[in-house]
Phi, psi and omega in degrees: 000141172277159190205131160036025176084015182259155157229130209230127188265130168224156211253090157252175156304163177272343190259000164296319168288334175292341193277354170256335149314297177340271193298349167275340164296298170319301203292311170323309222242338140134324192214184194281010133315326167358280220289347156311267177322310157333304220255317201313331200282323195269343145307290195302319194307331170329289176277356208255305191272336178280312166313320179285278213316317166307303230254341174310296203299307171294350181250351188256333164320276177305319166297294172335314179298299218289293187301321181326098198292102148328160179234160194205143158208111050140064132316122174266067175221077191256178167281110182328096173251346189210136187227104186242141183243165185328320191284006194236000158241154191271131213224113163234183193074001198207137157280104172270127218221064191065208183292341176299146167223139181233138181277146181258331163239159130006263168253077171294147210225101167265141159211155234214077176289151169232161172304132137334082186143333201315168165242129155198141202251305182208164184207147201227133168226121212239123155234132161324338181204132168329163173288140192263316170242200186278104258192125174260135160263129171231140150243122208242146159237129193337152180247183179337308172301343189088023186242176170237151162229194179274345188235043089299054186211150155247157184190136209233155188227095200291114181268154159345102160112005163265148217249330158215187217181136192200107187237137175248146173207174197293139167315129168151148236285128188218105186284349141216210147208131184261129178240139169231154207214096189260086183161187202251124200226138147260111168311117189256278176234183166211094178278124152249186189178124192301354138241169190298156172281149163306147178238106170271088180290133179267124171280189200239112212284153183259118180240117151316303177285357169270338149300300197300327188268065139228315170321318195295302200317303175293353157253359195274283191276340177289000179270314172320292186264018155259319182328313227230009180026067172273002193244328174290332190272335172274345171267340183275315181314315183278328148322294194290326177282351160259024178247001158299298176325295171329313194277345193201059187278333161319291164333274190320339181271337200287316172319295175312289173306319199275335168310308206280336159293307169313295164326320185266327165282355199244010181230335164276303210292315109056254194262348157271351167273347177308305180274016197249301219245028195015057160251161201281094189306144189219163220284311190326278201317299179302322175293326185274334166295317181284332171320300208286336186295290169343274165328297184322283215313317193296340177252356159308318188283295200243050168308322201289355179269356211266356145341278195276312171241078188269356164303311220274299189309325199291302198298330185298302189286330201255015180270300187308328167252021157277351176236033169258291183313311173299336164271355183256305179321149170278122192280015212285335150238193182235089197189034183268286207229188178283148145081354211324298164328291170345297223294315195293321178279342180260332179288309187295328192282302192307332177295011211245048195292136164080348153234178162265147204309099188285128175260138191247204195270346170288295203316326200276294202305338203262313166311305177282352175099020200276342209232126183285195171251135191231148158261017231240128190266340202280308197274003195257332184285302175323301173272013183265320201284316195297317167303329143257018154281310197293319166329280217279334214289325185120177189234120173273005180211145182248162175237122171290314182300082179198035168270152186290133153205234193259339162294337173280358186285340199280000184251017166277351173291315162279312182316309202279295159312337178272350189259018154278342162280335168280347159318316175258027185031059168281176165279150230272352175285319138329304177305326193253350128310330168269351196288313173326327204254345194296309186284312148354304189296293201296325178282324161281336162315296259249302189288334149339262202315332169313298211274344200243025156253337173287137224241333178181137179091067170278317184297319214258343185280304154006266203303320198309288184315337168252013154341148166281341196284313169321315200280317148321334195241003143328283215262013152231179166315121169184156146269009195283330171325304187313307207297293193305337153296300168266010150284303201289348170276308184317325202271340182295328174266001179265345173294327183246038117310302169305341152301335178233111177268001187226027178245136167276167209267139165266174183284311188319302197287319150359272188279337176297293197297329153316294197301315171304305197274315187304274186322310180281001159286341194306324173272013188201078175298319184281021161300337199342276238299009166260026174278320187317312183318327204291315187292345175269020170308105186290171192294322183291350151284015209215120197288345177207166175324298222287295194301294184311342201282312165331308192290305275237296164304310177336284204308307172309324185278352194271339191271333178287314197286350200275300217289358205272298177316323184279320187301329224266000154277314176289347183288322191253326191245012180053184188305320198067221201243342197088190182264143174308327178294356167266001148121162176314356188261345171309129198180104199297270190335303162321284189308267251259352171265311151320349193241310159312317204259338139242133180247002209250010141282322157298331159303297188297307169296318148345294169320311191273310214290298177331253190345325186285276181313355174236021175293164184298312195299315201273000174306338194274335184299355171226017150234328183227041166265101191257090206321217206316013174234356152121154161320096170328141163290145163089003190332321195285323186291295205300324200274359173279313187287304160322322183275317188286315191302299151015293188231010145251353182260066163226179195221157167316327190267359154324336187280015193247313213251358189240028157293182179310314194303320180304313177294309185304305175311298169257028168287298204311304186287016168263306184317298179308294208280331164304285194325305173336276164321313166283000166286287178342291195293329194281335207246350157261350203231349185214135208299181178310133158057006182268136161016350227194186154221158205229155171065023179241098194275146185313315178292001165276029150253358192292282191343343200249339191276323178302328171284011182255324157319295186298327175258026194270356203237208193208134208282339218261344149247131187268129174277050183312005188267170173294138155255014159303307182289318180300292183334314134355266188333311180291286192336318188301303168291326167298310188292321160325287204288334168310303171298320148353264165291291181335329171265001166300304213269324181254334168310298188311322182277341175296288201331292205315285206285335178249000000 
């Protein structure tokens, strides 16, 4: 039975228990009327979410149709003025094979001379046989100088099984033109013509199911936040801070003015080194002086909290500089953080709810690299604007790959903002800045909610979370925020149960720390075996055998289903080939049979690797790595400063979570889950038989590191400092070197370039 947030088994009858729903609804609502008025009240709040959800859901329909990049294509039906075949181009870059052309290098190059005086407007590039996989076409045309860039060019991105290509660009006399084709094609012609192709718009279908499924989602939480008077409890929240304000308006102004004094001094300070070293001052530089202003003031002002409430301090550092990064790194590629691309094309496919991913020619550009990466605001303005022309221009080709499913959760959260920006017609730079902040928000929530259930070690989950590395890969595409947020929150409520062993476990705490490692496991499955910790939940939490017995199974089945997703492709598509980015040697299927047939040499590498990989030395990659834009500074400070925190930000309740048993427990399950992960990598990521395991980044240890952390230290030194001050203290150092490097790695390069 629920009872007060309890789940309490008692041997009733089934109609004893309603009768006991019954009488706590009566008792709530005041007289014998109650369960009448209840249910009346939970009829309208109903009927209230189904109406607003209808009427939400037909206006968001319509933005969406209105807002959508058109899908579009390409008639070529101008007049043939120029026809050229495999013999009349020059092919650098490709092995030619008859009419096949295959690439031979990194960036194969077609070019395509004309008569002098000539006009063209456009070109149809004609293949003998469809294109076999998905294939970007760029066409660059001379700029004044006679040279090609990135931003003379078009460039469309080709699915499987197209047969031509048909591109327009400014009209005008081009002594050649350059085609690049990244893949392997047979060349049928290549036709131009002195007028532009016809552009043939699809129109934009009205879809019902994708209404009814945002109606369903929206009447679901808007019933959810009248139930639970979440709209009441946010107008009581705003009342009451203004009836602070009222009560105490000196206070509220000495605040106000002194933030703003700082923020402003540190924003003159600023602009005056801008004219001392003459450089061009730029929005990067005042936004990183007002952060830092910002952060200051806040613990100048309210130090005497930083004790009692240090999640509020976590948030004030780390939303600030995680929303320096997501707005300053540049959006001009994807050549930022890992993977970007990957992570980015999976987040844009999902955002499509209910069709398919229209890509449009920024989405190709941005994914494929096409545009370099600059800090230069002069190239950056070029290309943001060359981007969003190619955005609103529409989309010519769509990816069918963008149904949801349990590996994709870490990207819902960026989807569900790019389909509210396109909703709202952001820009296409805008659109990739809020996908950035989507994940950012939800990874600061997640660790929020951490800090304020744990009972001792608020510092040491802190310093983990404001790593740079942490903060950095916050504020890009990844799914690693998700994994790693919601482990640290499950394991953070499993931490403070143990803390209290006679207090009973309720189902809310229950289905959260389940609920937590499952979901956040979703782009990483092979995390499972730290779910097994979860099964060690002591007995005294539990009013009986059979409910512990219950909770025990829970674990075990949430732990079968994590390992089931990962097992259950390969169980049905086999192994496959692996990923192609670990090189021609590569080979799953090969690899997991070299590893059955010698295991005790897959051992024996294992052996030297693990060390090399969990070594001190290999630490900066996951604290102060700001992946493709370089390493970071002080990793030895933050790991010292880590070691010290370790084993002082503790308390009486430590003696529940640092016994032996506890340690012993979760080593083994850090161990098991490194190994796990480096299996993975070794048998999809590294040729046959090699020496070593390859892709297997520092930062996939973060999920792992905090419960090892939390129970590595010992309740047995007493920490006598004030704890405004200590905390304080940590903060100061962790939040420096965080700005630190972030104005190295992103301030220094702004510096560079204007």
């Amino acid at each position: 039975m629920w009872h007060k947030g309890r789940f309490i088994l008692k041997k009733k009858a089934f109609s004893d228990k309603m009768m006991e729903v019954c009488r706590l609804a009566i008792i709530k609502t005041g007289d014998g009327r109650g369960w009448e008025k209840y249910m009346g009240r939970i009829v309208k709040k109903s009927i209230a979410a189904v109406v607003v959800a209808f009427l939400l859901a037909l206006v968001m329909e319509w933005a969406v149709g209105v807002a959508n990049p058109p899908l579009y294509h390409y008639e070529f039906n101008g007049e043939t003025q120029s026809e050229f075949t495999a013999a009349d181009i020059a092919a650098v870059g490709y092995d030619q094979e008859g009419g096949l052309f295959v690439p031979s290098d990194i960036d194969p190059q077609l070019f395509v001379a004309f008569p002098q005086g000539q006009q063209t407007a456009s070109v149809r590039i004609a293949f003998e046989t469809p294109l076999e996989d998905l294939t970007d076409v760029q066409l660059f045309y001379p700029d004044e100088y006679g040279g090609f860039s990135e931003l003379n060019s078009a460039l469309r991105i080709n699915l499987k099984g197209t047969d031509e290509v048909v591109l327009n660009f400014p009209a005008g006399e081009y002594p050649e033109l350059r085609i690049d084709i990244d893949g392997s094609f047979a060349l049928k012609s290549i036709e131009t013509s002195a007028s532009p192709a016809q552009k043939i718009v699809t129109p934009e279908p009205w879809n019902l199911p994708r209404m009814m499924g945002m109606f369903a989602v929206l009447a679901i939480v808007i019933f959810l936040l009248l139930y639970f008077n979440v709209f009441g409890k946010i107008k009581g929240a705003i009342l009451k801070a203004a009836r602070v304000i009222r009560e105490n308006p000196k206070r509220t102004l000495k605040v106000v003015l002194i933030t703003a004094v700082i923020m402003i001094g540190f924003c003159l300070l600023a602009f005056g080194a801008c004219k001392a070293l003459h450089k061009t001052p730029v929005p990067v530089y005042f936004a990183f002086a007002a952060s830092f202003g910002f952060v200051l003031s806040m613990f100048i002002l309210f130090f005497k909290y930083t004790g009692k409430k240090p999640e509020y301090f976590f948030l004030a550092i780390f939303l600030s500089a995680a929303l320096l990064l997501a707005c300053f790194t540049p959006t001009t590629l994807a050549l930022s953080s890992w993977d970007d691309e990957t992570h980015y094309a999976k987040m844009q496919g999902l955002s499509y709810f209910g069709e398919d991913a229209r890509v449009t020619t920024a989405d190709a550009a941005f994914i494929g690299r096409a545009y370099p990466q600059t800090f230069s605001i002069e190239e950056q303005n070029a290309i943001y604007e060359k981007l969003d022309e190619q955005y609103t221009e529409g989309a010519p080709s769509v990816n069918s790959d963008n149904q949801m499913s349990y590996e994709k959760l870490g990207y819902v959260p960026s989807a569900v903002s790019m389909f509210l920006a396109r909703m709202f017609q952001m820009s296409f730079h805008d659109t990739l800045v809020l996908g950035r902040i989507a994940i950012l928000v939800v990874f600061a929530l997640l660790c929020f909610l951490a800090i304020r259930k744990l009972k001792s070690g608020k510092m040491i989950l802190i310093l983990l979370a404001l790593l740079p590395t942490n903060v950095f890969l916050a504020s890009h595409f990844s799914y690693d925020p998700w994994v790693t947020g919601f482990t640290i929150l499950g394991f953070a409520w499993f931490f403070g149960e143990l803390q209290e062993p006679d207090k009973p476990l309720t189902v809310g705490n229950w289905i959260i720390m389940l609920a937590a490692l499952a979901v956040g496991m979703g782009p990483k499955a092979i995390y499972f075996p730290m779910i097994a910790l979860l099964f060690f939940m002591p007995k005294t939490k539990f009013r009986s055998q059979k409910t512990c017995l219950i909770y025990r199974l829970s674990v075990l089945l949430t732990m079968f289903v994590v390992l089931l997703t990962f097992l259950l492709p390969v169980l049905t598509s086999g192994m496959g080939a692996g990923d192609a980015r670990g090189g021609s040697g590569v080979n799953s299927a090969e690899q997991l049979a070299y590893i059955l047939n010698n295991p005790f040499s897959f051992i024996k590498m294992m052996a030297i690797y693990l060390p090399q990989y969990l070594s001190i030395g290999n630490a900066q990659m996951y604290m102060t790595s700001f992946a493709y834009l370089g390493d970071g500074a002080f990793y030895g400070i933050l790991l010292v400063l880590l070691a010290v925190v370790v084993f002082t930000d503790r308390n009486e309740y430590d003696r529940f979570t640092t016994t032996v048993p506890h340690k012993l427990r979760t080593l083994f399950a850090a161990l098991v889950t490194v190994v796990c992960v480096a299996t993975v990598l070794y048998i999809s990521f590294t040729p046959v038989g090699f020496d070593t395991v390859n892709g297997c980044q520092a930062r996939y240890l973060m999920p792992v590191i905090f419960p090892v952390l939390y129970v590595i230290g010992t309740n047995k030194i007493s920490n006598r400092m004030n704890r405004n001050t200590y905390n304080t203290i940590v903060f100061s150092i962790s939040g420096l070197v965080l700005f630190f490097n972030i104005g190295y790695m992103l301030l220094g390069r702004y510096f560079l370039a204007n």
